[in-house]
C-alpha positions as CSV (number, residue, x, y, z in Angstrom):
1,X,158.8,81.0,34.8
2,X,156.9,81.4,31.7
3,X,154.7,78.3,32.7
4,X,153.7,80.0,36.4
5,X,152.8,83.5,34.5
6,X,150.1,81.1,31.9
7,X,149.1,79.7,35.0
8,X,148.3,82.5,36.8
9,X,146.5,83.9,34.1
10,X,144.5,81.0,33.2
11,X,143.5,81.2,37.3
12,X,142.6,84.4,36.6
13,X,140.1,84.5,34.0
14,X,138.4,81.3,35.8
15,X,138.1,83.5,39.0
16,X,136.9,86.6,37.0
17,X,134.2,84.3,35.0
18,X,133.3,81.7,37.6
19,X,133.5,84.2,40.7
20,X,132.5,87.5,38.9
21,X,131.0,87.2,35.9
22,X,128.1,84.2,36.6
23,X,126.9,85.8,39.6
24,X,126.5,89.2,38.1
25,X,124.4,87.2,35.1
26,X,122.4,85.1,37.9
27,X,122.0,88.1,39.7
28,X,120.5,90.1,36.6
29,X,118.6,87.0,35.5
30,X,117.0,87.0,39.0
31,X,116.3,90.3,39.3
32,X,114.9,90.4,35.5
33,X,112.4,87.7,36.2
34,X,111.6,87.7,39.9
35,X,113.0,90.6,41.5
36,X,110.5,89.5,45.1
37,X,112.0,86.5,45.3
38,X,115.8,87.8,44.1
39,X,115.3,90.0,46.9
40,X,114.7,87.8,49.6
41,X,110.7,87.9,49.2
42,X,110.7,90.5,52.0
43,X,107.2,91.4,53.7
44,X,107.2,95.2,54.4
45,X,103.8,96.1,57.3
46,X,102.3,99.5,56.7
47,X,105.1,101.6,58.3
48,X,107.5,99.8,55.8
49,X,109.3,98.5,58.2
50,X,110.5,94.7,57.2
51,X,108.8,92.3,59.6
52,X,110.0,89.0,57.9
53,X,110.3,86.6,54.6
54,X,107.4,85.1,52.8
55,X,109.7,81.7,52.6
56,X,111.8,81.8,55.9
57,X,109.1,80.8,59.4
58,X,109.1,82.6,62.0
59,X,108.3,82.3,66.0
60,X,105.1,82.9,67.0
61,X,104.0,81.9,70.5
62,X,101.4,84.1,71.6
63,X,97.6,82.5,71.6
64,X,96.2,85.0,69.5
65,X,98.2,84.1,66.5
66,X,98.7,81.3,64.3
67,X,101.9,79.0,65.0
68,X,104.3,77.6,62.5
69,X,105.9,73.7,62.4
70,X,108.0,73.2,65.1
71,X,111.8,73.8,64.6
72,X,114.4,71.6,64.7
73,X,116.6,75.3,64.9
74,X,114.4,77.2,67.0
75,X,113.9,79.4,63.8
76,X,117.6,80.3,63.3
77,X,117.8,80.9,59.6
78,X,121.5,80.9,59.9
79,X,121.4,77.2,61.4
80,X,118.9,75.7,58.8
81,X,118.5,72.1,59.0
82,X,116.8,69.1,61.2
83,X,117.2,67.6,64.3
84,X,119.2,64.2,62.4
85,X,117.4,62.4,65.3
86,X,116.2,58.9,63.8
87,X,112.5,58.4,64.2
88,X,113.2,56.1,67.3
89,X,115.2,58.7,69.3
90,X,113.3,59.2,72.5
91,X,114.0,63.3,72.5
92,X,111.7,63.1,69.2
93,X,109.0,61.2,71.1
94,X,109.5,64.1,74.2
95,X,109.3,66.8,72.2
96,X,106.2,65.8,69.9
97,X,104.3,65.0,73.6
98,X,105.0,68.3,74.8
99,X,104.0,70.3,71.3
100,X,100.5,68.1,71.9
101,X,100.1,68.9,75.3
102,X,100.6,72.5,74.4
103,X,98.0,72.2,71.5
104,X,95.2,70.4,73.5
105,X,95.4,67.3,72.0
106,X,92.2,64.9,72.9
107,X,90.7,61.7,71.7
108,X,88.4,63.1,69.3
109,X,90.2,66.0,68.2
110,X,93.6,64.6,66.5
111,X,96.3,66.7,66.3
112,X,97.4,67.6,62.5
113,X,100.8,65.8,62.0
114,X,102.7,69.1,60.7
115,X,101.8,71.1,63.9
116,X,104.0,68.0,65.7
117,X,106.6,67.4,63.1
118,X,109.4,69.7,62.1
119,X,110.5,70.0,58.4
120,X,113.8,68.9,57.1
121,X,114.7,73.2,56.8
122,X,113.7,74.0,60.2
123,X,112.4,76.9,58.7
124,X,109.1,76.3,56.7
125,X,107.0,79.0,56.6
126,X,104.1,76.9,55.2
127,X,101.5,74.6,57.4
128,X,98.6,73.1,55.9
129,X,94.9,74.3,55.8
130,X,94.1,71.7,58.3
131,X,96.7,72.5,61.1
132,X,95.2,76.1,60.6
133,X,91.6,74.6,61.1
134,X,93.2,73.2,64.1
135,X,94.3,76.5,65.9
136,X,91.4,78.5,64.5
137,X,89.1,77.9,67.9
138,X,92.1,79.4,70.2
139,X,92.7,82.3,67.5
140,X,89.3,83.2,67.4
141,X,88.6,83.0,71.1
142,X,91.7,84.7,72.0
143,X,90.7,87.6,69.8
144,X,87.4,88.1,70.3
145,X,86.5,86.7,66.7
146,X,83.7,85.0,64.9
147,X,85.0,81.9,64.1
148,X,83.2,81.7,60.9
149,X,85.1,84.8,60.0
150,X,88.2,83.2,60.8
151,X,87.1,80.4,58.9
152,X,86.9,82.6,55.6
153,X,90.6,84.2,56.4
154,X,91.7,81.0,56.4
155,X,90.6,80.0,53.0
156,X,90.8,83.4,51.4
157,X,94.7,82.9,52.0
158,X,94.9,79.1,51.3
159,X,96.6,78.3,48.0
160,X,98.7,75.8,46.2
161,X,102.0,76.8,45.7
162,X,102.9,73.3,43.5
163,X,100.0,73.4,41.6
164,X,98.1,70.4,41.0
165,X,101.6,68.3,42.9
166,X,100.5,70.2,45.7
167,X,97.6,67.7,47.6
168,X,95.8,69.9,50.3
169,X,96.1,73.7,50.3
170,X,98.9,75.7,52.5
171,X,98.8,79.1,54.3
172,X,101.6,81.0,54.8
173,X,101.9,81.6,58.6
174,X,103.2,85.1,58.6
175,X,100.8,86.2,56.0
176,X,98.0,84.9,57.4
177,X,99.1,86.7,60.9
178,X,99.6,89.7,59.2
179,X,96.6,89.6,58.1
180,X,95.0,88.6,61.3
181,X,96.2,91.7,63.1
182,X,95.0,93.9,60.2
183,X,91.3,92.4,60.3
184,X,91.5,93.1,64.0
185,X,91.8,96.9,63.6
């Protein structure tokens, strides 16, 4: 009996310091250093009223705004992940002829490879500064912009995120939208 009482406190304490005690110190840590990002990087519009995450993608369909990677998990952040079709499936093939028939695709106007493909997450919020090139004609049209202005939204909010690891420049697709709809007022 004395052996199952040591046991049980020994079970205990690991479940009080494992359990309790490291997430309150990762949760403090986080909140000490980057409380944005401990948060959930939450983007608030003017009415303060949440409209999404800076790291989770979004759905957006509608001509007048910029649209994400395709997802593998039609943007169901509780169902992160990919399609775990191989590259020879033919539903991969189906799906990237309808996402270029959607986009316009010609002969002379190639069709950015991340506008096609859908990352490993499902749920990148990131495309590159030449998939946003690629939409900015229909954008700009649809709105009733200057394209050249366009043009300078696009690489006012282009960035690196990795630094010099990072090869060509991303935008983030709800922050560029956001700020699409606010240079439209």
């Amino acid at each position: 009996m004395p052996q199952i009482v040591t046991c049980g406190r020994i079970v205990l304490a690991t479940m009080a310091i494992c359990c309790l005690l490291y997430t309150l110190v990762i949760l403090g840590v986080g909140q000490a250093i980057t409380p944005h990002t401990a948060n959930g990087s939450l983007i608030q519009n003017e009415n303060g009223v949440i409209v999404g995450s800076e790291v989770m993608a979004q759905k957006f369909e509608r001509s007048e705004y910029f649209w994400p990677r395709p997802s593998a998990v039609d943007y169901n952040a509780s169902a992160t992940g990919g399609s775990n079709l191989s590259p020879t499936n033919p539903k991969l093939r189906i799906r990237a002829e309808e996402i270029l028939t959607r986009l316009g695709r010609t002969d002379e106007r190639p069709v950015p490879a991340d506008l096609v493909t859908a990352s490993g997450s499902g749920m990148d919020p990131n495309i590159t500064l030449q998939a946003a090139e690629f939409q900015a004609q229909r954008v700009a049209a649809t709105r009733g912009l200057p394209l050249a202005t366009l043009m300078g939204l696009l690489n006012k909010h282009a960035e690196k995120p990795g630094g010099f690891l990072t090869e060509e420049p991303l935008l983030n697709v709800l922050l560029l939208n956001i700020a699409l709809d606010s240079l439209s007022r």
